[in-house]
C-alpha positions as CSV (number, residue, x, y, z in Angstrom):
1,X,0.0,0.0,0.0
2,X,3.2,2.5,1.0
3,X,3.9,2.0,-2.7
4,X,1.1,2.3,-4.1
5,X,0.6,5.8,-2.2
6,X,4.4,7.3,-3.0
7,X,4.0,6.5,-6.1
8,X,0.8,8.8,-7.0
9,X,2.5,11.2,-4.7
10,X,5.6,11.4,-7.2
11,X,3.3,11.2,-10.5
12,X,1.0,14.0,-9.4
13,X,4.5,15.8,-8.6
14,X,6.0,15.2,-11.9
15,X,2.5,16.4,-13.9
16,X,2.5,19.6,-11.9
17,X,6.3,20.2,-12.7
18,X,5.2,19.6,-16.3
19,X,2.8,22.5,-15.7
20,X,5.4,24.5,-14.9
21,X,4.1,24.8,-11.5
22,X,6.5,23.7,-8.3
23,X,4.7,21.7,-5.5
24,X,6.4,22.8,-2.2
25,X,7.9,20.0,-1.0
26,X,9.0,19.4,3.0
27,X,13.0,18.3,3.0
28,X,14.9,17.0,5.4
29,X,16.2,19.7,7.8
30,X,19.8,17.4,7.4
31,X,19.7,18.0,3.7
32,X,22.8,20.4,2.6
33,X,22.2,23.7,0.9
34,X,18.2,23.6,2.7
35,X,17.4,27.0,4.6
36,X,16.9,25.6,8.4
37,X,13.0,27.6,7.9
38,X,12.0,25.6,4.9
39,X,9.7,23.8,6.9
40,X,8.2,26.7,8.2
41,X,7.9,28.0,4.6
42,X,6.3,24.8,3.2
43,X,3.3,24.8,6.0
44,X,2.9,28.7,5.4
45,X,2.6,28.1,1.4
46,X,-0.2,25.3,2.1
47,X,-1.8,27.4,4.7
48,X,-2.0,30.3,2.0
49,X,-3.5,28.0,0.1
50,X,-6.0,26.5,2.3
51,X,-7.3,30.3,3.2
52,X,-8.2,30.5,-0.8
C-alpha cells in the first residue's frame, strides 16, 4: 500500500512540474544547501493555500 501511495504522490508531482508549476515540498532539515525555515515556509505556502 506505502507504494502504491508514494507513487501517486511522485506522478502528481512530476505532472504539476510539467505544468510548470513547483509543489512545495517538505525536506529533510539534514539536507545540505536547505534554509533551516523551509519547513516553516512549506506549511505557510499550504496554509496560503488552504485560506483561498
Amino acid at each position: 500500500f506505502i507504494t502504491i501511495a508514494m507513487s501517486i504522490i511522485a506522478q502528481v508531482a512530476a505532472n504539476l512540474a510539467a505544468k510548470g508549476q513547483t509543489p512545495p515540498v517538505f525536506v529533510s532539515p539534514n539536507v545540505q544547501g536547505i534554509p533551516a525555515d523551509n519547513t516553516n515556509r512549506v506549511y505557510a505556502e499550504y496554509e496560503k493555500r488552504l485560506k483561498r
